[in-house]
KENUBA-695475 format. One record per atom (N, C-alpha, C): residue in one letter; atom name; x, y, z. Coordinates in pm, 1 decimal. Each point is the difference from the previous one (the first is absolute). Layout:
N
PT  resn  name         x         y         z
PT     a    CA         X         Y         Z
...
***
This chain:
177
PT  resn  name         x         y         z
PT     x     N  -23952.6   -4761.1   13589.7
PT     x    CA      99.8     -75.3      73.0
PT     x     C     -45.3     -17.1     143.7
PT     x     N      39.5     -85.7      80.9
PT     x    CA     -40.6     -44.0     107.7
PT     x     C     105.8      44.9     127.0
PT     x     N     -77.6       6.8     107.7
PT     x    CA      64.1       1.3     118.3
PT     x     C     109.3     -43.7      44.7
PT     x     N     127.3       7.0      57.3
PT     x    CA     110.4    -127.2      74.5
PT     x     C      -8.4      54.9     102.9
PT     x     N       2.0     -68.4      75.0
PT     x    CA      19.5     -46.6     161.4
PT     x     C     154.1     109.2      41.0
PT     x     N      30.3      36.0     -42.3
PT     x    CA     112.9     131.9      66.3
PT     x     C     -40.9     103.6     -93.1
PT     x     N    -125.3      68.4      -7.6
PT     x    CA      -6.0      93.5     -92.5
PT     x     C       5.7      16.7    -139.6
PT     x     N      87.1     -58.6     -71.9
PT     x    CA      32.9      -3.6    -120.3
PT     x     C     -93.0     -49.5    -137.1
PT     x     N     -27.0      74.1    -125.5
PT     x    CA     -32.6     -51.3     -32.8
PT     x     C       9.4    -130.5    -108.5
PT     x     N     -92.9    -110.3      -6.1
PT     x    CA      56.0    -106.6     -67.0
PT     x     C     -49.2      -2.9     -70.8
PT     x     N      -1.1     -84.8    -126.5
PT     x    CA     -30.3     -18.2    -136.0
PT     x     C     -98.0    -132.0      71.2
PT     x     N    -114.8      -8.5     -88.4
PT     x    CA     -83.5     -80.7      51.2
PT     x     C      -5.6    -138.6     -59.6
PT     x     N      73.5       9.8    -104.7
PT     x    CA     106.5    -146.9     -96.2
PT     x     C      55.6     -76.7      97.4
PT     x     N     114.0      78.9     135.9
PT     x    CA      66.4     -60.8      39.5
PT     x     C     -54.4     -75.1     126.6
PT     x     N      27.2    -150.2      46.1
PT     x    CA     -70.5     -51.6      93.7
PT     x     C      43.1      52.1     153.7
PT     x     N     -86.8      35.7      73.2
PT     x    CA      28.0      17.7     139.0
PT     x     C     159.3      13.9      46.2
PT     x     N      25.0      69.0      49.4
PT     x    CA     158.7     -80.6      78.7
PT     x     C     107.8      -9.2     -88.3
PT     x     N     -10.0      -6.2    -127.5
PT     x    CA     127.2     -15.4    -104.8
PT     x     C      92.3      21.0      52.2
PT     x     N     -10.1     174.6      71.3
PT     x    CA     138.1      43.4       0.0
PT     x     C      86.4     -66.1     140.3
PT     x     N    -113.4     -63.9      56.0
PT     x    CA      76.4     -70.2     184.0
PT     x     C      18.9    -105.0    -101.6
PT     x     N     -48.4     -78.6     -76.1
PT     x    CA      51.7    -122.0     -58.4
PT     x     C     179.0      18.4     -96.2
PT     x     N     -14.8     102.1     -64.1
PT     x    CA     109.4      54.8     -20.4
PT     x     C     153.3      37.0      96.5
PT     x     N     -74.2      63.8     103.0
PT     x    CA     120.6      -3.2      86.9
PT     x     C      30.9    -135.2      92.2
PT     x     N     -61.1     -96.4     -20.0
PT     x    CA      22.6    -114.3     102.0
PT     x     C     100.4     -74.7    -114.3
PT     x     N      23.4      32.3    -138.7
PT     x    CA      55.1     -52.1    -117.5
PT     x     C     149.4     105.2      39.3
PT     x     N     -17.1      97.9     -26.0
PT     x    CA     116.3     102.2       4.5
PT     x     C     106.0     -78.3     183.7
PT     x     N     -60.3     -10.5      79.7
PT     x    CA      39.9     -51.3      82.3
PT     x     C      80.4    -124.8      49.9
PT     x     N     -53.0     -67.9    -102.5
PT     x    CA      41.0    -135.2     -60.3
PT     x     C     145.2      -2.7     -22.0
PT     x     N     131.2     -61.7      39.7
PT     x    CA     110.4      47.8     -20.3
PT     x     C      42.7    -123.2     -73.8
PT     x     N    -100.3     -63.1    -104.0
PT     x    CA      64.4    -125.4     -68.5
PT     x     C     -48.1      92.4    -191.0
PT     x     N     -54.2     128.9      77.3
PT     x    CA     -27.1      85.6    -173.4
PT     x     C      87.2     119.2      10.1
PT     x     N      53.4      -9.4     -31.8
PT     x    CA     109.6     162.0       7.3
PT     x     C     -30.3      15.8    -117.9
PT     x     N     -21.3     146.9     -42.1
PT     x    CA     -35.7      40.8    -103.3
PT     x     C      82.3     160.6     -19.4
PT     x     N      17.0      -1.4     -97.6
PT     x    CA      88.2     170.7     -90.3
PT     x     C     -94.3      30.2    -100.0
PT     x     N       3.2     115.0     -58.6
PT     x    CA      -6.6      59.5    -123.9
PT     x     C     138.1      -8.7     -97.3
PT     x     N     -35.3     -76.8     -93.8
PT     x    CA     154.1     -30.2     -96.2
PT     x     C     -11.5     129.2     -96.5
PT     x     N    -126.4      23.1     -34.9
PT     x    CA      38.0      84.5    -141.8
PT     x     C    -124.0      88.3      30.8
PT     x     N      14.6     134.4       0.2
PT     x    CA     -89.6     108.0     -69.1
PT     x     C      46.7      18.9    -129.5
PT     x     N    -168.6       4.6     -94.9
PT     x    CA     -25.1       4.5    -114.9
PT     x     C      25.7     165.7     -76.9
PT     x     N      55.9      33.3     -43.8
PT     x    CA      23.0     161.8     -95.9
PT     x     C     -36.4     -21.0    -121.9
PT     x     N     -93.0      68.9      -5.7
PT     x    CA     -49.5     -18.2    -193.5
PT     x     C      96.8     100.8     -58.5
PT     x     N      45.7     -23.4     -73.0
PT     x    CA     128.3     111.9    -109.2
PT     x     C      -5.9      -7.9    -151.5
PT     x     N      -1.5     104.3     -57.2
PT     x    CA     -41.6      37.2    -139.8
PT     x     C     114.5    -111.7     -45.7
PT     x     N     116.3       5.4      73.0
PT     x    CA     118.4     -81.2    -104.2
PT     x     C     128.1     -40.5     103.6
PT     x     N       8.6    -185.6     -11.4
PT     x    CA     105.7      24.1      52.4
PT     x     C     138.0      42.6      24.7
PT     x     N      59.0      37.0     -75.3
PT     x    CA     142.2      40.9     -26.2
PT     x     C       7.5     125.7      50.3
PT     x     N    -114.5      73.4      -7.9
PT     x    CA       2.6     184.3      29.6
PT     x     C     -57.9     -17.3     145.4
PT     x     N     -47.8     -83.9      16.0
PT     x    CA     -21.5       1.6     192.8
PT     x     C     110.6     -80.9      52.8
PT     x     N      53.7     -72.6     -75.3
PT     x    CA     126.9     -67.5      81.5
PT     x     C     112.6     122.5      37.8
PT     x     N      60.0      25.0    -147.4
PT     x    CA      64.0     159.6      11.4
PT     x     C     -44.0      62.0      56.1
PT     x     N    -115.3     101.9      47.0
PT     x    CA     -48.9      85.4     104.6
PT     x     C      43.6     -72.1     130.7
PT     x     N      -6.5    -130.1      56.6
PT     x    CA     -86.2      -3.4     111.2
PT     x     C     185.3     -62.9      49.0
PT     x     N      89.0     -26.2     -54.7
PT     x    CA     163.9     -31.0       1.0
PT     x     C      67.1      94.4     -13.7
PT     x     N     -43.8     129.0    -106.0
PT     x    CA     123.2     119.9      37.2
PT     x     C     -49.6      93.6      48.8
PT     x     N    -121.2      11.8       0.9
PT     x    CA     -49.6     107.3      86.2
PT     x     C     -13.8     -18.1     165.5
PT     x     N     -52.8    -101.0       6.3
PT     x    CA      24.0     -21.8     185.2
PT     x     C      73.2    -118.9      25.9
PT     x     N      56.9     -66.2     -82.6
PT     x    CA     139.9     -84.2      19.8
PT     x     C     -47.8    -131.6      61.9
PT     x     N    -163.2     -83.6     -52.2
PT     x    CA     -29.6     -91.8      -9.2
PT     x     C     109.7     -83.8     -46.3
PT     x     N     -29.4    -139.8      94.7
PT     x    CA      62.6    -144.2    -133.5
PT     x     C     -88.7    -109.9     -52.4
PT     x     N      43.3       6.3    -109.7
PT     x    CA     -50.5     -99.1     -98.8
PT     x     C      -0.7    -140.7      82.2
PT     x     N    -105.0     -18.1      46.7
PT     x    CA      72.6    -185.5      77.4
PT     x     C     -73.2     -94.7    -144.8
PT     x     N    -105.5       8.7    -112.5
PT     x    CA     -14.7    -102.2     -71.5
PT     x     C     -60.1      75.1    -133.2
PT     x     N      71.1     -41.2    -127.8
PT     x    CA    -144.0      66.1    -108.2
PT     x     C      36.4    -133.8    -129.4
PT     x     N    -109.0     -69.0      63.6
PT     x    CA      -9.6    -168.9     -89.8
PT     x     C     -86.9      12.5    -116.9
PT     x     N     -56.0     -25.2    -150.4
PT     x    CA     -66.0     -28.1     -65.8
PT     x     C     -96.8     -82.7      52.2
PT     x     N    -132.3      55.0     -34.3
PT     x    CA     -43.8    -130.7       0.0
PT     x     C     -87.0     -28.4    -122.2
PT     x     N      50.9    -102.2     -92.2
PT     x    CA     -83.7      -6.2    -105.1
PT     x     C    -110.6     -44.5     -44.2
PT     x     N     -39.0     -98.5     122.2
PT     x    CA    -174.7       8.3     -28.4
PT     x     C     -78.1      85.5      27.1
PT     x     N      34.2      96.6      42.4
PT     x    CA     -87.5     115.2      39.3
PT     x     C      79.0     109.3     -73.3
PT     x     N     114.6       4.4     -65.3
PT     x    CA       7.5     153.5     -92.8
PT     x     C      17.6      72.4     125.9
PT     x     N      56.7     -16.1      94.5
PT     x    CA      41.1     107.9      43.5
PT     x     C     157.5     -22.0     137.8
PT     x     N      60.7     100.9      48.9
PT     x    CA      99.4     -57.2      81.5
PT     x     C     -27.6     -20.9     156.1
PT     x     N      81.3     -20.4      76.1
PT     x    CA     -60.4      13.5     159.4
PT     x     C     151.1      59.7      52.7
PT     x     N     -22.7     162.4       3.3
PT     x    CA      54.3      31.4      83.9
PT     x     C      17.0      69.1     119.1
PT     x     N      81.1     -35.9     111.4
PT     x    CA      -2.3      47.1     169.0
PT     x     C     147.4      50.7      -4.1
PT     x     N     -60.8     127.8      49.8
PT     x    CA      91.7     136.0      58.3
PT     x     C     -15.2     -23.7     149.0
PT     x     N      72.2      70.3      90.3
PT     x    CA      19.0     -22.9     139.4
PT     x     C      77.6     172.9      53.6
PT     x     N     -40.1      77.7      61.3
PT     x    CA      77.1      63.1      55.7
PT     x     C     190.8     -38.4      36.5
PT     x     N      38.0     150.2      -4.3
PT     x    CA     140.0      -4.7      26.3
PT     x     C      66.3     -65.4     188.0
PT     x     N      55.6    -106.5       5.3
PT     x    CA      13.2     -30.8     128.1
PT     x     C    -153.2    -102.8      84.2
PT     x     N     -78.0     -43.7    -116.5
PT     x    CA     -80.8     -87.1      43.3
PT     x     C      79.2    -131.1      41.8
PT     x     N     -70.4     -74.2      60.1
PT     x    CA      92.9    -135.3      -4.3
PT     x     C     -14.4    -111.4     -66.7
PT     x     N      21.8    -117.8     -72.0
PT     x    CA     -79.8     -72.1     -57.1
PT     x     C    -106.1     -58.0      86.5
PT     x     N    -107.9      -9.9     -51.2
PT     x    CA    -118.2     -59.2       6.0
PT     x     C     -76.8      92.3      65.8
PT     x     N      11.7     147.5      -5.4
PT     x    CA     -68.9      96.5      49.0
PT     x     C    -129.2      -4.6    -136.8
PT     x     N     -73.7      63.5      37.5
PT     x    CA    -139.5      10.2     -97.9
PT     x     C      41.7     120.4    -130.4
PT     x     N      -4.7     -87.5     -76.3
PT     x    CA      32.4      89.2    -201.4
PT     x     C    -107.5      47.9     -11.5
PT     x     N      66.4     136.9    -108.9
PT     x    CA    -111.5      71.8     -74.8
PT     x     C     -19.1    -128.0    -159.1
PT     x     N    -129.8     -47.8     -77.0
PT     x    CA      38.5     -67.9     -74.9
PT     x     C     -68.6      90.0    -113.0
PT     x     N     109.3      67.0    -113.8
PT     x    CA     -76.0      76.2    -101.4
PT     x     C     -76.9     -64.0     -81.3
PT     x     N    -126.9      -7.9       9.2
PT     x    CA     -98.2     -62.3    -124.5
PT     x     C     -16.4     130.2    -110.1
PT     x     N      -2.8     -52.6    -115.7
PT     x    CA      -4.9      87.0     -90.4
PT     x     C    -185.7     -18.7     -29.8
PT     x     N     -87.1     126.5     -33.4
PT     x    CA    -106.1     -41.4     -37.1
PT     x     C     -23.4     -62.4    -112.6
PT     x     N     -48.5     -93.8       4.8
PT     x    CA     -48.4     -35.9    -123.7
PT     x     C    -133.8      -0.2     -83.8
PT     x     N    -111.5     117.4      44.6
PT     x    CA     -75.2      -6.4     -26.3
PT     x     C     -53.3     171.6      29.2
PT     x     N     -76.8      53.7     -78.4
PT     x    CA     -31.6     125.4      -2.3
PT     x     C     -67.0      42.7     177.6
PT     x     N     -89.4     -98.5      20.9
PT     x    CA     -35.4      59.8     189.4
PT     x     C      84.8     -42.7      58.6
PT     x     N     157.6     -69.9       9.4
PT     x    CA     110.9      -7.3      65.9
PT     x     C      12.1     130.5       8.4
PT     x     N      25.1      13.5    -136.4
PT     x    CA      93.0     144.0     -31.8
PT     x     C     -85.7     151.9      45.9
PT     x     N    -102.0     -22.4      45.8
PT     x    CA     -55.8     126.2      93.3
PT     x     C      46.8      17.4     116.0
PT     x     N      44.4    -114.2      79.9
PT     x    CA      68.0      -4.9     117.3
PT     x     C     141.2      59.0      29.0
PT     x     N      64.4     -22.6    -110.6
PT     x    CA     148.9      43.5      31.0
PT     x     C       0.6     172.4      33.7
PT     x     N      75.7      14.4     133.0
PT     x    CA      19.4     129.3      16.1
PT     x     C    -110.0      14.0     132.4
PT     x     N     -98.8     -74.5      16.6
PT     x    CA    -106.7      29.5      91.1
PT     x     C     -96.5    -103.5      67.1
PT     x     N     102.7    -114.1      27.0
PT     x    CA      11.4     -90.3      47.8
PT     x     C    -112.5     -13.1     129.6
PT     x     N      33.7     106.4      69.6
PT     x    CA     -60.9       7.6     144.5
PT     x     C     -89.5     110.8     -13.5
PT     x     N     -71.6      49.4    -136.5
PT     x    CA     -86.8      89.6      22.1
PT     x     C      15.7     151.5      20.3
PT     x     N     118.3     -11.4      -9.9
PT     x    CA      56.4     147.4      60.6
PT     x     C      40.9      26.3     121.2
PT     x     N      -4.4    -121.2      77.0
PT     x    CA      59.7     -15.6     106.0
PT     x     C     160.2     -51.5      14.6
PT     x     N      64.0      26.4     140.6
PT     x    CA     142.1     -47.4      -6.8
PT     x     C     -54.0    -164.0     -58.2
PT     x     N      91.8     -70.1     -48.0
PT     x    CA      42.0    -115.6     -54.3
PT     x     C      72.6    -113.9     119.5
PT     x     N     102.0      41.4     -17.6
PT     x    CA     189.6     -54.6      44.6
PT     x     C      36.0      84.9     115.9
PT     x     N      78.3     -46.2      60.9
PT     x    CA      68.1      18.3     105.8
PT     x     C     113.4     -12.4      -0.6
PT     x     N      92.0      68.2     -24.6
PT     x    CA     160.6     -86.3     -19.1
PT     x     C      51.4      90.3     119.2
PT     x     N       6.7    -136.8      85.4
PT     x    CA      97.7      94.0     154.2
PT     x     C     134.5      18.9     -11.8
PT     x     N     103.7      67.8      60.3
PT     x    CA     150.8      75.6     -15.1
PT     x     C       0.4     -30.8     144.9
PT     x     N     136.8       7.5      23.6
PT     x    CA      75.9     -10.8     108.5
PT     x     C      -3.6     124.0      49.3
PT     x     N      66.9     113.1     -90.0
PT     x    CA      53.5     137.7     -45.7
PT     x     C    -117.9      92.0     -71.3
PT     x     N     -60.4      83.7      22.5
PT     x    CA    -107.9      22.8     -73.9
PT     x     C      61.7     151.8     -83.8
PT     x     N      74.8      84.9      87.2
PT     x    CA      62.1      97.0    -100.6
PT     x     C      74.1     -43.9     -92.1
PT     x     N      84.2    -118.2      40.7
PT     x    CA      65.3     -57.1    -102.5
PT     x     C      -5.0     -45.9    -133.4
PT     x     N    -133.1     -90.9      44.8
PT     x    CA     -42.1     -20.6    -117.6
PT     x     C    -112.9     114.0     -78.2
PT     x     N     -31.1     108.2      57.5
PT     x    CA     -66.0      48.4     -27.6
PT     x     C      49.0     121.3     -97.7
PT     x     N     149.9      -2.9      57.1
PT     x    CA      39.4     137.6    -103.3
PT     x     C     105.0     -86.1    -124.7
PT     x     N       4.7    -151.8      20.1
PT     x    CA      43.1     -79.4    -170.0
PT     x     C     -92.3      11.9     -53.6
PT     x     N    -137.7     -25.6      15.5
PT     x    CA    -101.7      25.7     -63.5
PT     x     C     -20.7     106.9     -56.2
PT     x     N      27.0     122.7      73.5
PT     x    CA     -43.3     119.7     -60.9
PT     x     C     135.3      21.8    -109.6
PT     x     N     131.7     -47.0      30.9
PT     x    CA      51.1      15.7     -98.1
PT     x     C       4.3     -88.0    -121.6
PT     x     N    -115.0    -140.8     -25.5
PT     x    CA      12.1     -78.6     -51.0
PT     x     C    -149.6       9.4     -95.4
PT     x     N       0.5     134.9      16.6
PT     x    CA    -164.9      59.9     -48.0
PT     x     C    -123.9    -109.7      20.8
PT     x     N     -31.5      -9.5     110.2
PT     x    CA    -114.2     -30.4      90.1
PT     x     C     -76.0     127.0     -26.8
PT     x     N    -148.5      16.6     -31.6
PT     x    CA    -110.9      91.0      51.8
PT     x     C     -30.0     -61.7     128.1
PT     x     N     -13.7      86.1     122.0
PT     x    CA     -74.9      25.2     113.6
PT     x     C    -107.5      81.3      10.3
PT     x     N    -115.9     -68.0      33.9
PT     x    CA    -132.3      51.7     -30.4
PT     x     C     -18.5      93.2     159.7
PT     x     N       9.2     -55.8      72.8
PT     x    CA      19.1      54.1     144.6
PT     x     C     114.9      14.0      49.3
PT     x     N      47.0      51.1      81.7
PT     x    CA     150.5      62.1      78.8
PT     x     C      15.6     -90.6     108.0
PT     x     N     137.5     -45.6      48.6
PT     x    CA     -15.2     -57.4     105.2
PT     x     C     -35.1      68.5     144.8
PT     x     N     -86.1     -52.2      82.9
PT     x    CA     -28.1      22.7     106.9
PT     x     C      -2.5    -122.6     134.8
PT     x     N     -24.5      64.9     101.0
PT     x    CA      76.6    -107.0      75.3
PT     x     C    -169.0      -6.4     102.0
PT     x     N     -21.9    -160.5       3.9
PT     x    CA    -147.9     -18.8      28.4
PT     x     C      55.1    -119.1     146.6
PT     x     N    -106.4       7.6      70.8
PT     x    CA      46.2     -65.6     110.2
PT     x     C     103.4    -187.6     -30.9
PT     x     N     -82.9     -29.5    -113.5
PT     x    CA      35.1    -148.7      -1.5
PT     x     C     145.4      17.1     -80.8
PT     x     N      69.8      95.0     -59.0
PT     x    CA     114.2      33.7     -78.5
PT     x     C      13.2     120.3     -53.2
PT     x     N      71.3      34.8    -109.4
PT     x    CA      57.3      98.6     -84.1
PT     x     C     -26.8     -75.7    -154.2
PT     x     N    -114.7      99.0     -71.5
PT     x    CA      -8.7     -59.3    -122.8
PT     x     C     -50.9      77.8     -93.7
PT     x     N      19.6       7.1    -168.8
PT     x    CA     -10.3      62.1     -98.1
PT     x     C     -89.8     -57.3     -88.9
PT     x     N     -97.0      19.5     -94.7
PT     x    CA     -47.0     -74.0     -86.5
PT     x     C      33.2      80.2    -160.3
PT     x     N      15.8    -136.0    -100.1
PT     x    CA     114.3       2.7     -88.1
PT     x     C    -107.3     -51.0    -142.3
PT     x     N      60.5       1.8     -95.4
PT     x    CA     -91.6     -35.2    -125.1
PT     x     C     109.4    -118.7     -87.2
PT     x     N     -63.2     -83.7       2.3
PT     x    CA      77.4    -116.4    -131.5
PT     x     C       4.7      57.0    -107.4
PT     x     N      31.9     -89.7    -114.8
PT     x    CA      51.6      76.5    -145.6
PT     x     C    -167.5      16.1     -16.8
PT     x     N     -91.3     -97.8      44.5
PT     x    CA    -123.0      33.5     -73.6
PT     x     C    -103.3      22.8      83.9
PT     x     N      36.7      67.6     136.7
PT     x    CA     -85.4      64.4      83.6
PT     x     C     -59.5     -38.6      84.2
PT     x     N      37.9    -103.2      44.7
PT     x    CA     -75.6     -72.4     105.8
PT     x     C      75.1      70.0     139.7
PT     x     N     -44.7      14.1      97.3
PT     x    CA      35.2      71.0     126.0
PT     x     C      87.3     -85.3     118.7
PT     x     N     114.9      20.9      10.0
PT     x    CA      79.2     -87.7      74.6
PT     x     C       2.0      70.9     162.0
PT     x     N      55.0     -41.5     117.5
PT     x    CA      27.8      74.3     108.1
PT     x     C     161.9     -15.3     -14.3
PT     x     N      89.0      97.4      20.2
PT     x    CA     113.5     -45.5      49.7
PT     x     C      -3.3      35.5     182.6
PT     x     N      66.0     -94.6      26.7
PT     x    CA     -84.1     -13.4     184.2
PT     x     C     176.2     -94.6     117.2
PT     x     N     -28.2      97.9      88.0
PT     x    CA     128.4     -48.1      55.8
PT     x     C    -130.0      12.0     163.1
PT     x     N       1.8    -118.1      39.0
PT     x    CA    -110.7     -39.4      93.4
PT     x     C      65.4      60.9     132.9
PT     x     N     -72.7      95.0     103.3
PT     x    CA      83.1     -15.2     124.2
PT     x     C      21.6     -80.0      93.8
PT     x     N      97.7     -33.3      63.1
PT     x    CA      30.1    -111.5     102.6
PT     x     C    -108.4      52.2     124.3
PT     x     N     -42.3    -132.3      20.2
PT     x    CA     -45.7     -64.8     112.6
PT     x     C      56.2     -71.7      87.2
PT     x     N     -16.7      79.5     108.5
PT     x    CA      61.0    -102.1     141.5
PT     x     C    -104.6    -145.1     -23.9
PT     x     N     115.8     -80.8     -20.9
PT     x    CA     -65.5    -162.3      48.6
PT     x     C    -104.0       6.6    -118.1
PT     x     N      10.9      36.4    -119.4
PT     x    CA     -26.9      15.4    -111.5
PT     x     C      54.4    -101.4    -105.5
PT     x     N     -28.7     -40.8    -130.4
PT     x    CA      24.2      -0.3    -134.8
PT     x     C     -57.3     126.9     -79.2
PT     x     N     155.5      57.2     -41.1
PT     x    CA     -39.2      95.7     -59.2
PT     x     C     -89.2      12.1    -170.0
PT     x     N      55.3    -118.1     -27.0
PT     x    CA     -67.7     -44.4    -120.9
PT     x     C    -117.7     -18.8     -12.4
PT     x     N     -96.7      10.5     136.4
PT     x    CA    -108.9     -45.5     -71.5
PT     x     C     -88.8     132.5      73.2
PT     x     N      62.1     140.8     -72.4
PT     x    CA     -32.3     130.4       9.1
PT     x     C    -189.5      -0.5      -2.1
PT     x     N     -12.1     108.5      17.0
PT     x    CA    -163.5      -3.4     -33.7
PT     x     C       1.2     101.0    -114.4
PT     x     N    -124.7     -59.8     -75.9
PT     x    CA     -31.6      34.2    -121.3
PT     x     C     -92.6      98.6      26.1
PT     x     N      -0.5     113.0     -87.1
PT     x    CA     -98.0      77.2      38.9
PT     x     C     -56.3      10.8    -159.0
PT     x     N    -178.3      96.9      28.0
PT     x    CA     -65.0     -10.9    -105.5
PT     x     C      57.0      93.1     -86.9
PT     x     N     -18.5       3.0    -130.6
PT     x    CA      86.7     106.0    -122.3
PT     x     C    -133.0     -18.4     -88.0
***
C-alpha cells in the first residue's frame, strides 16, 4: 500500500486525493445523505422479530413479502425512534456463508449502538427482560455504557452519551471493542 500525504495509509487502487474529492461532495449541500437501513443477517424472521420487540421493545415499522425473491423485507427501529430515523432491516440468510455470519457480524467486535436517554433505566428492563451483558456498565469519558448480546450473539453497546457543552450529544465517540 502506498503513502498519503497526512500519514495514512492508502490502498494503491485508490486515485490520489479521493478522499479531498470526497469531502468537497459531502460538503455539497444539494447531496444530503443518511443511512436508511443496517443490514442483520438472522437465522429466522419471526424469532428475531419476537426477540428484538419483547425483549428490548423494538417496533415493527415494515415486514412485506417479497415474492420474487422468496423472501420478506423487514425494518425494526428502536423504542422512541422517530420516523425516518435509520432501521435495523432483518435479512434472513439465505445461503450457508450468510449463515456463518449471524451472531458475529462484526467479528467479535461491538456491532450496534443503541443510545438511551436513561441508561440505568433501560439498563435494569433489560436485565429484567433477560438481556446477557457481556461487560458491566462503566462510565467512560464520552458516556455510561454496557455491552449486551442479541438472541444470536452479535455484541450491542447500550450507551447513554455524555453531554457536551455546545455539543451534540448524539454523535458520542465510538471507541475500539
Amino acid at each position: 500500500m502506498g503513502s498519503h500525504p497526512r500519514g495514512v495509509v492508502a490502498d494503491p487502487r485508490t486515485p490520489p486525493f479521493a478522499d479531498d474529492a470526497a469531502a468537497g461532495l459531502r460538503q455539497d449541500a444539494g447531496m444530503p445523505q443518511s443511512l436508511a437501513h443496517i443490514a442483520l443477517v438472522v437465522r429466522d424472521y419471526d424469532e428475531a422479530i419476537a426477540w428484538y420487540r419483547d425483549r428490548l421493545g423494538f417496533t415493527l415499522v415494515a415486514d412485506e413479502y417479497q415474492p420474487a425473491q422468496d423472501k420478506r423485507w423487514v425494518l425494526i427501529r428502536p423504542p422512541g425512534a422517530p420516523d425516518g430515523a435509520t432501521t435495523l432491516l432483518l435479512a434472513r440468510a439465505a445461503t450457508p456463508e450468510q449463515a456463518r455470519f449471524i451472531g458475529d457480524q462484526a467479528g467479535g467486535r461491538v456491532f450496534l449502538f443503541l443510545q438511551t436517554d436513561d441508561f440505568d433505566r433501560d439498563y435494569e428492563a433489560m436485565l429484567g427482560n433477560g438481556i446477557a451483558f457481556v461487560r458491566p456498565p462503566a462510565v467512560q469519558p464520552y458516556g455510561k455504557v454496557a455491552v449486551f448480546l442479541d438472541l444470536y450473539g452479535n455484541k450491542w453497546d447500550l450507551v447513554e452519551f455524555a453531554e457536551r457543552a455546545g455539543s451534540d450529544s448524539r454523535k458520542g465517540r465510538a471507541v475500539e471493542r
